[in-house]
N, CA, C and O atoms as a DFTB+ gen file, in Angstrom:
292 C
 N C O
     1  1       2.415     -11.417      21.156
     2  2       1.131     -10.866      20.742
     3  2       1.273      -9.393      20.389
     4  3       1.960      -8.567      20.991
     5  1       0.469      -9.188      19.254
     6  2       0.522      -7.658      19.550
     7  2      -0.868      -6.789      19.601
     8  3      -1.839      -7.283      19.027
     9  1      -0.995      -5.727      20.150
    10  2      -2.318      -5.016      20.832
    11  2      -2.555      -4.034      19.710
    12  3      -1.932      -2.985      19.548
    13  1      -3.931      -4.691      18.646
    14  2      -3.883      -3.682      17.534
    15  2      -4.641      -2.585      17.812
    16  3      -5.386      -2.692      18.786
    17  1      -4.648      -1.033      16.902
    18  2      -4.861      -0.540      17.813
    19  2      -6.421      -0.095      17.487
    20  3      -6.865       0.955      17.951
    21  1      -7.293      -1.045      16.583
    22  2      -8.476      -1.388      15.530
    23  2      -8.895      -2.119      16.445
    24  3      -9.767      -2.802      15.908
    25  1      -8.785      -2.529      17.965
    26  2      -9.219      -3.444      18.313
    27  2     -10.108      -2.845      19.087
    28  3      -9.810      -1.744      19.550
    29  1     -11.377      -3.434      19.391
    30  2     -12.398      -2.661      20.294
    31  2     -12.572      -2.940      21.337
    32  3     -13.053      -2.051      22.040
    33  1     -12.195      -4.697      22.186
    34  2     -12.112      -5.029      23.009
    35  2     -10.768      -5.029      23.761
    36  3     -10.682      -5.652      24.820
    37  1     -10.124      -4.618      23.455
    38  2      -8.744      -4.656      23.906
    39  2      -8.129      -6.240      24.068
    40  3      -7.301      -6.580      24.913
    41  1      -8.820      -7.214      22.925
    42  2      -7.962      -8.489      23.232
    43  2      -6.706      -8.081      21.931
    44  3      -6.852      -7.323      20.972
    45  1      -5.303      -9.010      22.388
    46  2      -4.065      -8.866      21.870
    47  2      -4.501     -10.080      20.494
    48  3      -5.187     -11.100      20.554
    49  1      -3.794      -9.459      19.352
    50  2      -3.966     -10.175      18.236
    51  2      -2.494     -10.897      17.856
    52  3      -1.357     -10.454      17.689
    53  1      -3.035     -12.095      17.810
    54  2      -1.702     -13.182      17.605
    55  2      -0.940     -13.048      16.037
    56  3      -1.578     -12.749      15.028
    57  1       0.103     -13.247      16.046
    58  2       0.960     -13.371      14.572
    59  2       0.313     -13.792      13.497
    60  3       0.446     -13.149      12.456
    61  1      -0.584     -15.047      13.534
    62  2      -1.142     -15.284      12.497
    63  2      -2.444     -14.611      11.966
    64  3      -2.893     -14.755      10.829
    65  1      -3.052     -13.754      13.093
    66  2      -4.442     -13.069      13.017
    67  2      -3.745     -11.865      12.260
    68  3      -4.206     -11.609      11.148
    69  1      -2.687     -11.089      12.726
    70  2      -1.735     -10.044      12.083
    71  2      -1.577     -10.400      10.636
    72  3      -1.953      -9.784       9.639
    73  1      -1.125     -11.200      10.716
    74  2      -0.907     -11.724       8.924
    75  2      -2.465     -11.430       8.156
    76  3      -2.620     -10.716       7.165
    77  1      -3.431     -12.095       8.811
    78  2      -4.612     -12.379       8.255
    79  2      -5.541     -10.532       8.016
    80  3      -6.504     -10.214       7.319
    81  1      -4.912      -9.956       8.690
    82  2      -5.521      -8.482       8.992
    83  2      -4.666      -7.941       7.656
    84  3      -5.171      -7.158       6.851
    85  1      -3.348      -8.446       7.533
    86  2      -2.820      -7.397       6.437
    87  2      -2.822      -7.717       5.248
    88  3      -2.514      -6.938       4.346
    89  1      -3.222      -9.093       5.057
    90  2      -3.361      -9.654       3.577
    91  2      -4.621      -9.052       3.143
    92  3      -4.711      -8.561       2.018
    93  1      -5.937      -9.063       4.250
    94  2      -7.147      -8.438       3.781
    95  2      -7.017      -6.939       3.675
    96  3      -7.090      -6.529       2.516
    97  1      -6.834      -5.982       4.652
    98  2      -6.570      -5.196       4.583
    99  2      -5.320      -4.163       4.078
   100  3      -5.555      -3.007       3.727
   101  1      -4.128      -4.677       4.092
   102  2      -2.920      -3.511       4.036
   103  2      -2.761      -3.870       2.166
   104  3      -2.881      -3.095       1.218
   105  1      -2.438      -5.417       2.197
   106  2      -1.842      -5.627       0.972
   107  2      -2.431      -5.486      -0.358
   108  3      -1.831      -5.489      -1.433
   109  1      -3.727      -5.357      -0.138
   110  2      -4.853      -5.187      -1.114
   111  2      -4.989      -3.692      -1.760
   112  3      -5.411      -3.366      -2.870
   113  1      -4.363      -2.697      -0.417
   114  2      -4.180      -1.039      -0.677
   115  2      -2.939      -0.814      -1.434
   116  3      -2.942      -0.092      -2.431
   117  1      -1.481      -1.622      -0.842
   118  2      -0.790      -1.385      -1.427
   119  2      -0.550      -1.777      -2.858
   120  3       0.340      -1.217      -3.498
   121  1      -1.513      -2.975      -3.538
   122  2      -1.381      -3.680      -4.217
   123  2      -2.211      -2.493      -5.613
   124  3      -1.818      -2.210      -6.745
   125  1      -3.278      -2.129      -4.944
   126  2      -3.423      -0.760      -6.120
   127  2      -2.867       0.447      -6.535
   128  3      -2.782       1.047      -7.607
   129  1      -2.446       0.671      -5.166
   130  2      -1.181       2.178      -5.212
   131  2       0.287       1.398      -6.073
   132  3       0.744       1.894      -7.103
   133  1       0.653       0.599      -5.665
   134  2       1.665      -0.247      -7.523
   135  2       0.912      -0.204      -8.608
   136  3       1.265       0.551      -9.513
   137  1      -0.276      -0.994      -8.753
   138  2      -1.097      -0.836     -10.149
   139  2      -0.996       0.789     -10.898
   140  3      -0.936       1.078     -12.094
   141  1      -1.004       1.593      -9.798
   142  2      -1.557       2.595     -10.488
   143  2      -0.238       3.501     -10.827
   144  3      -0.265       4.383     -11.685
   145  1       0.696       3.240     -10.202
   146  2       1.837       3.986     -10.633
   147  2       2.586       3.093     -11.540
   148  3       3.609       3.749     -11.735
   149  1       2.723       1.825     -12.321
   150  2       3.095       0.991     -12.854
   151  2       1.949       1.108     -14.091
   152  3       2.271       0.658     -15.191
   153  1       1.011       1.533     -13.966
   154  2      -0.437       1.601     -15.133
   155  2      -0.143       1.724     -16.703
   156  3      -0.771       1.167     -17.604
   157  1       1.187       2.764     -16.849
   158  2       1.788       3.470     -17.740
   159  2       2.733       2.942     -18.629
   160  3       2.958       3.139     -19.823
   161  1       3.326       2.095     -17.619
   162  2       4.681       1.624     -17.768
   163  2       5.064       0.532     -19.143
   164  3       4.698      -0.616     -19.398
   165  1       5.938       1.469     -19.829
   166  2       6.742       0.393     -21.276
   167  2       7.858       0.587     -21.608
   168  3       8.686       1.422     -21.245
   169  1       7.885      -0.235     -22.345
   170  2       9.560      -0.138     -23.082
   171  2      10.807      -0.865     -22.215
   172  3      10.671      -2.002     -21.762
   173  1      11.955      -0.133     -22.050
   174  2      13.291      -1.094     -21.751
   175  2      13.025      -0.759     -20.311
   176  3      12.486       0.206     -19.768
   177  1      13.669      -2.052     -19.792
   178  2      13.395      -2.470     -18.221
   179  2      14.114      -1.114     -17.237
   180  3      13.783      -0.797     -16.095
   181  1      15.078      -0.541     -18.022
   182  2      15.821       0.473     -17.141
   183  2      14.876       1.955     -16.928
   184  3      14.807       2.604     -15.884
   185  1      14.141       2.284     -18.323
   186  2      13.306       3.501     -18.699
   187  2      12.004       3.130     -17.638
   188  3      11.392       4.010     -17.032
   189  1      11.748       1.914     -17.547
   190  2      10.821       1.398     -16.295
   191  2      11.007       2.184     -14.756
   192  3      10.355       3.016     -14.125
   193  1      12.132       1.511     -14.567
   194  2      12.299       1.584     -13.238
   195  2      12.341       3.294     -12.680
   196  3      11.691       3.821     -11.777
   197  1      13.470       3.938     -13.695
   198  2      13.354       5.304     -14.441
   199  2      12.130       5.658     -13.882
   200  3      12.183       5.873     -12.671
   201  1      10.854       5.804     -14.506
   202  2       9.789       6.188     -14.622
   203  2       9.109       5.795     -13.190
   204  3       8.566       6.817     -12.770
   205  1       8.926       4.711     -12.273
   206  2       8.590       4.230     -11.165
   207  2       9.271       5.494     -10.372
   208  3       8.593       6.381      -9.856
   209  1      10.695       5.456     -10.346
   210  2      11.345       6.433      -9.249
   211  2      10.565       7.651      -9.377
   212  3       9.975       8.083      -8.386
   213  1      10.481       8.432     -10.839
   214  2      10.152       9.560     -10.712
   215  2       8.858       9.462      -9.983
   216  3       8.821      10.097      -8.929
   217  1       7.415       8.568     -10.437
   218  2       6.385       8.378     -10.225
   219  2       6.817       8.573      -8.255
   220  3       6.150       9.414      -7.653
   221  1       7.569       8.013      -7.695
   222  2       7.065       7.647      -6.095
   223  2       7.916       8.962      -5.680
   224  3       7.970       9.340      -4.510
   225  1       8.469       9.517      -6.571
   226  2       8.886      11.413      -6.090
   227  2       7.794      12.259      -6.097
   228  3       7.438      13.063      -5.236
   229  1       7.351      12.016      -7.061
   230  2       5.701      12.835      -7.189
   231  2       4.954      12.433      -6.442
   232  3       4.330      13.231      -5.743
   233  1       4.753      11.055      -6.325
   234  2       3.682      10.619      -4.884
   235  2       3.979       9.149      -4.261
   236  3       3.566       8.103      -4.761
   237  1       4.524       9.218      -3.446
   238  2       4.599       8.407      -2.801
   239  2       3.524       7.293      -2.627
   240  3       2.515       7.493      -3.304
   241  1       3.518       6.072      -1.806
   242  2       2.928       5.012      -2.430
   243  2       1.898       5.338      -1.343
   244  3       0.695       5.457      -1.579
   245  1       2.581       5.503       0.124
   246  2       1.042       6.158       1.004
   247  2       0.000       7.165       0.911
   248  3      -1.119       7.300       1.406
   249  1       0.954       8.025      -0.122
   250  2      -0.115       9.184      -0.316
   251  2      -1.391       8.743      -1.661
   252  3      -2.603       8.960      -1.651
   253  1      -0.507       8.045      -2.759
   254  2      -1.479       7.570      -3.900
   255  2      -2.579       6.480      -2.882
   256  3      -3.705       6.302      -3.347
   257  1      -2.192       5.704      -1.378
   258  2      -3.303       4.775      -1.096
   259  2      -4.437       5.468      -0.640
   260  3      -5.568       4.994      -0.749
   261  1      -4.082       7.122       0.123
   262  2      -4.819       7.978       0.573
   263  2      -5.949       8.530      -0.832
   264  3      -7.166       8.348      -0.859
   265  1      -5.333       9.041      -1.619
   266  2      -5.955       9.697      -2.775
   267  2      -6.996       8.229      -3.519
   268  3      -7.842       8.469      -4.380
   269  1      -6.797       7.128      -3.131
   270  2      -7.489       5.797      -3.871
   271  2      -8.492       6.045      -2.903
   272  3      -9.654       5.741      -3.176
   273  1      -8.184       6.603      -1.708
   274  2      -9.293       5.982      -0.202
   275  2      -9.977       7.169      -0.606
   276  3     -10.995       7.131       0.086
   277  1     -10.026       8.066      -1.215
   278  2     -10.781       9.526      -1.367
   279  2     -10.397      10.791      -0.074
   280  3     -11.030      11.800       0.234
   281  1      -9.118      10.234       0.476
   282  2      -8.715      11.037       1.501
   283  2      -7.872      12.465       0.346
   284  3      -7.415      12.473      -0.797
   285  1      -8.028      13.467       1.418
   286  2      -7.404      14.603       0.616
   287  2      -6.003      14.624       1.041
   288  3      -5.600      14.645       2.204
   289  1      -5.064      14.613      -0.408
   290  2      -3.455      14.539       0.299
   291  2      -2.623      15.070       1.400
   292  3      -1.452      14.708       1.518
């Protein structure tokens, strides 16, 4: 089990409730912080990836989920 730390009652949340917390919640954040650094993206598959690296030097993928949430970097 593990003891999330979103939990208000202090009951332990099982593996599959974990899964179910991050598909709604985590993967849905990370899934726009890719959109948005990928938004741009053309041409040859190498100038791609190219362009991704630089993109997650400039901002990383937690900080672009912060700046989506309206948090200040």
């Amino acid at each position: 089990t593990y003891q999330s730390p979103r939990s208000n009652r202090g009951q332990p949340v099982e593996a599959p409730q974990l899964v179910d917390i991050a598909k709604r919640e985590v993967w849905p954040r990370i899934e726009g912080a890719v959109q948005d650094l990928c938004a741009d993206l053309s041409g040859p598959l190498l100038e791609q990836l190219a362009a991704i690296e630089d993109g997650l030097d400039a901002a990383p993928l937690h900080r672009r989920i912060k700046e989506a949430e309206g948090a200040v970097p």
